[in-house]
C-alpha positions in Angstrom: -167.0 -143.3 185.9 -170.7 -143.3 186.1 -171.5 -140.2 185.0 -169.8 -140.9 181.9 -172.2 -144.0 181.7 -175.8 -144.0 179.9 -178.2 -146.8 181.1 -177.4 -149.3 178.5 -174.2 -149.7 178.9 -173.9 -149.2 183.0 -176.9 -151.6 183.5 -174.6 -155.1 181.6 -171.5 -153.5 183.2 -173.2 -154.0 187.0 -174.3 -157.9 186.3 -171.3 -159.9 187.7 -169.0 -162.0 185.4 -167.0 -165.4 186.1 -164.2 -163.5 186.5 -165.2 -161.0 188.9 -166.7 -163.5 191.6 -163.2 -165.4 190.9 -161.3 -162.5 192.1 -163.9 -161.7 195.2 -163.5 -165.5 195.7 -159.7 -165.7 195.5 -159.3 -162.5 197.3 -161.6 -164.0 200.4 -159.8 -167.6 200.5 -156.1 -165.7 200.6 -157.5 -163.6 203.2 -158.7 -165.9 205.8 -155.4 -168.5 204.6 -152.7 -165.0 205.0 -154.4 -164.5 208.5 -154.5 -167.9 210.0 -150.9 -169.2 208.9 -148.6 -165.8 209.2 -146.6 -164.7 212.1 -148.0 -161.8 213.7 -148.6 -159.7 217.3 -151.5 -161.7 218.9 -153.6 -159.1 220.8 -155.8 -159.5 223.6 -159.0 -158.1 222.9 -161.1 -155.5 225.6 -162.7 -157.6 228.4 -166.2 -158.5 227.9 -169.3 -158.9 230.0 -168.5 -162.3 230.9 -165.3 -162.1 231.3 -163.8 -163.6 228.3 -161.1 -161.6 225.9 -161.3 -162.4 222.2 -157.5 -163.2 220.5 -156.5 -161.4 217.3 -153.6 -162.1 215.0 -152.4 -158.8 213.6 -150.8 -159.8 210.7 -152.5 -157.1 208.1 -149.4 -155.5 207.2 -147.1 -158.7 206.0 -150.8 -160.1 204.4 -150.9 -156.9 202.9 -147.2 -157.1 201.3 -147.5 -160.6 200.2 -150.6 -160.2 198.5 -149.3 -156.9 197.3 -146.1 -158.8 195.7 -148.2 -162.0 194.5 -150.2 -159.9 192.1 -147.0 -157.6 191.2 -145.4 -161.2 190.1 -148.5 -162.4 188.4 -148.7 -158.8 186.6 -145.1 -159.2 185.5 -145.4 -163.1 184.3 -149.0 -161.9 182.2 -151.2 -164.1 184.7 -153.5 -161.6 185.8 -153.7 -158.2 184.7 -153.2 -155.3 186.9 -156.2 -153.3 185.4 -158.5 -156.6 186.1 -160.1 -153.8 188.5 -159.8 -150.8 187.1 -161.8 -152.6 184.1 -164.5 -154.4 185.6 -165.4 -152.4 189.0 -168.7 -152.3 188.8 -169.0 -155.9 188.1 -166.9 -155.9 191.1 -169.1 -153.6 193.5 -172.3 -155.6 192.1 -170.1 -159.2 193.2 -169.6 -158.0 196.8 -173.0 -156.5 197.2 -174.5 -159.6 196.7 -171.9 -161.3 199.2 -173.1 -158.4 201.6 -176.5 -159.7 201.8 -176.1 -162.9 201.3 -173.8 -163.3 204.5 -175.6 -161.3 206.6 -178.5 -163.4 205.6 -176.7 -166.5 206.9 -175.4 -164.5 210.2 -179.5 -163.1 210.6 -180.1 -167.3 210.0 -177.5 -168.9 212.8 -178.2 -166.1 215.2 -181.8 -166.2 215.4 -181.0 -170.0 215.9 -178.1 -169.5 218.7 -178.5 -170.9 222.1 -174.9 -169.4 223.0 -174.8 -167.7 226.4 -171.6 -166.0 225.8 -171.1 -162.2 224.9 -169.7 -162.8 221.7 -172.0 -165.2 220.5 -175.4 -164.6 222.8 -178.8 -163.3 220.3 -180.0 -159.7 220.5 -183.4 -160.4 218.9 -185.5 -157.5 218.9 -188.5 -159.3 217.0 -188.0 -156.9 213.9 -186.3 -158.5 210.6 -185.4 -155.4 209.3 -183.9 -154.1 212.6 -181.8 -157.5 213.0 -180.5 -157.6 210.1 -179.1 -154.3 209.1 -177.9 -154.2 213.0 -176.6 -157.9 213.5 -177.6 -160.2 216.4 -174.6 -161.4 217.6 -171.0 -159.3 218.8 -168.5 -161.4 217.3 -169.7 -164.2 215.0 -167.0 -166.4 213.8 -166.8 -168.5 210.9 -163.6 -171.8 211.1 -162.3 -170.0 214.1 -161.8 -166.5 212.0 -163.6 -163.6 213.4 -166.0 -162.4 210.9 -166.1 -158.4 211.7 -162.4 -158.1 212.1 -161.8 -160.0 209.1 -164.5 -157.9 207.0 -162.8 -154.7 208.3 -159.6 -155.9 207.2 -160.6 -157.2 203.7 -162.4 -153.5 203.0 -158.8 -151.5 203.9 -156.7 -153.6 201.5 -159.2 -153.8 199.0 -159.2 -150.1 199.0 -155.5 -150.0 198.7 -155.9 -152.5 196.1 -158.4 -151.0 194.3 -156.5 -147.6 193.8 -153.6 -149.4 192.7 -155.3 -150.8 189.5 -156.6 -146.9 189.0 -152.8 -145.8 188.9 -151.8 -148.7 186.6 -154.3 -147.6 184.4 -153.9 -143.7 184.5 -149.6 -144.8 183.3 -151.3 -147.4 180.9 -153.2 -144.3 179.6 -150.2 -142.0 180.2 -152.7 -139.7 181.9 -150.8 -140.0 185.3 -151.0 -136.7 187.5 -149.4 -134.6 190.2 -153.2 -134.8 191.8 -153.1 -138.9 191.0 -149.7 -139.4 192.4 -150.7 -136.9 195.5 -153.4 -138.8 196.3 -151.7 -142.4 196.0 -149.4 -141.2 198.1 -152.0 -139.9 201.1 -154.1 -142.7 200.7 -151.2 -145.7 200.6 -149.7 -143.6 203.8 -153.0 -143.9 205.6 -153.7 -147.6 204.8 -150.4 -148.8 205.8 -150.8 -146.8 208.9 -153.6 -148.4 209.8 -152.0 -152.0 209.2 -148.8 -150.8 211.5 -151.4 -149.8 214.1 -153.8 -152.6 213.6 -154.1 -153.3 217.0 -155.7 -150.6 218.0 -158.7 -151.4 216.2 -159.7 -153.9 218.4 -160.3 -151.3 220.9 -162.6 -149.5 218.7 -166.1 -148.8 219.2 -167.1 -151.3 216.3 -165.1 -153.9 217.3 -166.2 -153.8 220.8 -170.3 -152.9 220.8 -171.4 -152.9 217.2 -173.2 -156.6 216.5 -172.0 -157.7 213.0 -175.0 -157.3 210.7 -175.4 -155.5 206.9 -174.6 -152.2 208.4 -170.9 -153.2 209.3 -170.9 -155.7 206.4 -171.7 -153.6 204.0 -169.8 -150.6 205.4 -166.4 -152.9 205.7 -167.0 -154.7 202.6 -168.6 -152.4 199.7 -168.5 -148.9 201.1 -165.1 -148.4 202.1 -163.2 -149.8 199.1 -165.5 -148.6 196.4 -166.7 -145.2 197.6 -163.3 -144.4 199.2 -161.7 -144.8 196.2 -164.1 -142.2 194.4 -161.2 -139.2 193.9 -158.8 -142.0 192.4 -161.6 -142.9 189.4 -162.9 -139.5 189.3 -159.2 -138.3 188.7 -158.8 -141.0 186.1 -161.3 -139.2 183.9 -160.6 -135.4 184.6 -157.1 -133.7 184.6 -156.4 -131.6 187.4 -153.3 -129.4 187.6 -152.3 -128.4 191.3 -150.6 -125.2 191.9 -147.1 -125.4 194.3 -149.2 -123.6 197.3 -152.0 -126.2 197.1 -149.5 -129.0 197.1 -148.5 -127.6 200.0 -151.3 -126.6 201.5 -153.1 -130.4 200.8 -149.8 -132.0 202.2 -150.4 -129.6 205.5 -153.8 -131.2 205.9 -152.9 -134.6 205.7 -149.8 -134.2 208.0 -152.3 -132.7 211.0 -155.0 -134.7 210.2 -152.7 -137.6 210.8 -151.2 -136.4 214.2 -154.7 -135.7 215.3 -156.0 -139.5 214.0 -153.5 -141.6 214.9 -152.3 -139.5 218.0 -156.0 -140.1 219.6 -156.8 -143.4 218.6 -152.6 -144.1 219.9 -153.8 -142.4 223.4 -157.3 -144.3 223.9 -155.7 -147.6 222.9 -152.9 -147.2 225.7 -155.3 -145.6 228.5 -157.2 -149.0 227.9 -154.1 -150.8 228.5 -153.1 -149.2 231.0 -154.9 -146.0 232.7 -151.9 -145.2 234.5 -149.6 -144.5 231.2 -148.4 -140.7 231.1 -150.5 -138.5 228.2 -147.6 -136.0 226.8 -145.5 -136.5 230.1 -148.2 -135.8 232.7 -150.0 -138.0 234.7 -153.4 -138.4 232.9 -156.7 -136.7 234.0 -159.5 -139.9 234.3 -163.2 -138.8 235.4 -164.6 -141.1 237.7 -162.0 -144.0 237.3 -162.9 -144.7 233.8 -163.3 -141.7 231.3 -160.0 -140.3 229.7 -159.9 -136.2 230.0 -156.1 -135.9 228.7 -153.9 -134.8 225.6 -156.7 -135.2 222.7 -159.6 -136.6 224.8 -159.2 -133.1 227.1 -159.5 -131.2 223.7 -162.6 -132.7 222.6 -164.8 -135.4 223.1 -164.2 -137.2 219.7 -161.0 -135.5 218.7 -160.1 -138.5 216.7 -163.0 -137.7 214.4 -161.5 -134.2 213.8 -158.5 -135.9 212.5 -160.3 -138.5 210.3 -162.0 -135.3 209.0 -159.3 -133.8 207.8 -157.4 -136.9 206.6 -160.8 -137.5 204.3 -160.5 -133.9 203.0 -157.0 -134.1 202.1 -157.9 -137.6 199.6 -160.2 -135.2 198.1 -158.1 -131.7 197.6 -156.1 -133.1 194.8 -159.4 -133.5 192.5 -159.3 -129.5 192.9 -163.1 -127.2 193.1 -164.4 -127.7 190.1 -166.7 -130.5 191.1 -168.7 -131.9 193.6 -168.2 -135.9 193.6 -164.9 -135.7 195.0 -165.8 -134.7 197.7 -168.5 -137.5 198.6 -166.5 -139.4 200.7 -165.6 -136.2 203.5 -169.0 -134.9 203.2 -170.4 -138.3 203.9 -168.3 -138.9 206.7 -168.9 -135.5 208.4 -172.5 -136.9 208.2 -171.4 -140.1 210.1 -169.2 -139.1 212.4 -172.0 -136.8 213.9 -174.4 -139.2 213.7 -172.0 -141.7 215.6 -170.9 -138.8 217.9 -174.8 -138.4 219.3 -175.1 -142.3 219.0 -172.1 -142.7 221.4 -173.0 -139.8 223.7 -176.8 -141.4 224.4 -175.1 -144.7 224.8 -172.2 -143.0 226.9 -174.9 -140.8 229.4 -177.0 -143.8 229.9 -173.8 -145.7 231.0 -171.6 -143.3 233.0 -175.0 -141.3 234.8 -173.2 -138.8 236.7 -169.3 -139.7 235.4 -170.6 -138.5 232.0 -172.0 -135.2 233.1 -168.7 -134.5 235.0 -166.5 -135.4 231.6 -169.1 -132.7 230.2 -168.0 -130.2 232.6 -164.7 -130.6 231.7 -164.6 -131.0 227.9 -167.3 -129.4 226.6 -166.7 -129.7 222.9 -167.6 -132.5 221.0 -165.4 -132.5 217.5 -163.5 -129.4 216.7 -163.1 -126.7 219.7 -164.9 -123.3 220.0 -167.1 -124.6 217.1 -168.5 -128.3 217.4 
């Protein structure tokens, strides 16, 4: 969509309308109303330093639907139109930059002011602005009793999911629909509703538990996911790719083990944390010094999850086909991530564990994909 742009018309297209911050605005209030008021699992979040265990209502998935059925009703009635994003995204991307920084302004503002004492809530001022900001000063800063970073991370997944949507109702209003659009609908819906079935597990990730909620989650939750996720689905909206029956087959074959490998890691971390006891694929499980998980997955590699998010990534993009680059942004820049994360986590992980981490290294040497990584 850009590249099709010059300056003087991308330049009025990236100033926000009315419209655009009415959407962001209605999309936030039914948010934090859908999660507050709907039934759902209530999950007891990892124990902190102090002792205290954060509460999350994991009701995603019915949000989701609801929300997902309001606007089909809306659609059909002629209240909104499903192509409200497809038609104004970067007024869109442009609205919830500006909400980026202007809440972690506000969350630089009442942490630097904090007197709280408890892990959630206590300041990690380092005396640099820049530093503080774009890191976050406090773990879990809430906002009307609604946890801010699971709530961000929630809003960026369905606005994904939301976001693509309006691409497909606009690729059948242009009758330009594709096997490679409908291929990747399909991967990425799978994958997003996946994550809403299994929303539980996030709060046992590494974000959720150690990151401090500043511009770097903000903006990652809020802008990056949604809009630069979504690249394939806009780039495939503007170039017609015809997939051969082997490739179908062959992109369906990555997404299928990328999958087990995701969701079978993340499924095995989240249970050891539970309960360290639990049986990895019918044997008792291998832990390194009381606390370090060397089974299934985590005995394959160190970050065998990321393996599988790699491949999941990859498979959005296949459908777009070789004959361009920009597809492809969103695996090649999570390759970059995920290895920057991986070393992050392995500093953070040898300065915790001393001589439980050099054991673990001993006994899974690899760090993403075996015999390579």
């Amino acid at each position: 969509m850009l590249l099709d742009m010059d300056l003087g018309v991308l330049l009025p297209s990236l100033i926000p309308s009315s419209q655009s911050v009415y959407v962001l605005v209605f999309y936030f209030v039914y948010l934090a109303v859908a999660g507050e008021i709907l039934p759902g699992k209530v999950i007891r979040g990892v124990l902190l330093s102090d002792g205290s265990q954060l509460r999350y209502r994991c009701n995603g998935l019915l949000a989701l639907t609801l929300l997902v059925a309001i606007l089909g009703i809306c659609a059909k009635l002629g209240i909104v139109s499903p192509l409200v994003v497809a038609d104004r995204g970067l007024e869109l991307l442009s609205a919830t930059f500006i909400f980026c920084v202007l809440v972690t302004l506000v969350l630089y503002i009442t942490g630097r002011s904090s007197s709280d004492k408890s892990s959630s809530l206590k300041p990690h001022v380092s005396g640099n602005l820049v530093h503080d900001w774009w890191f976050g000063i406090q773990l879990n800063p809430q906002f009307m009793s609604i946890d801010l970073k699971f709530f961000f991370v929630r809003a960026g997944m369905m606005g994904w999911l939301l976001i693509n949507l309006s691409i497909l109702a606009k690729s059948v209003q242009d009758s330009s629909l594709s096997q490679s659009m409908i291929l990747y609908q399909i991967f990425c819906a799978l994958y997003i509703l996946d994550y809403f079935v299994h929303e539980e597990y996030m709060t046992s990730t590494w974000d959720i538990i150690a990151e401090r909620l500043g511009f770097m989650l903000v903006f990652g939750d809020l802008l990056w996911i949604p809009f630069t996720f979504s690249i394939q689905g806009w780039w495939l909206l503007h170039n017609k790719v015809e997939l051969t029956v082997p490739a179908i087959v062959a992109n369906c074959l990555v997404f299928v083990i990328g999958y087990l490998v995701f969701r079978g890691a993340n499924k095995q971390k989240h249970i050891f944390k539970k309960n360290p006891k639990t049986p990895i694929w019918g044997k008792p499980p291998v832990v390194v010094g009381g606390k370090l998980l060397a089974s299934g997955y985590w005995g394959i590699a160190r970050h065998c999850n990321y393996l599988g998010d790699l491949m999941l990534a990859l498979s959005f993009s296949l459908p777009c086909g070789i004959s361009s680059p920009v597809p492809y942004f969103y695996p090649t820049y999570l390759l970059i991530l995920l290895i920057w994360r991986e070393r992050r986590d392995e500093v953070r992980c040898a300065e915790k564990y001393k001589e439980i981490w050099a054991e673990y290294l001993r006994l899974v040497p690899w760090r993403i994909l075996p015999y390579v990584y």
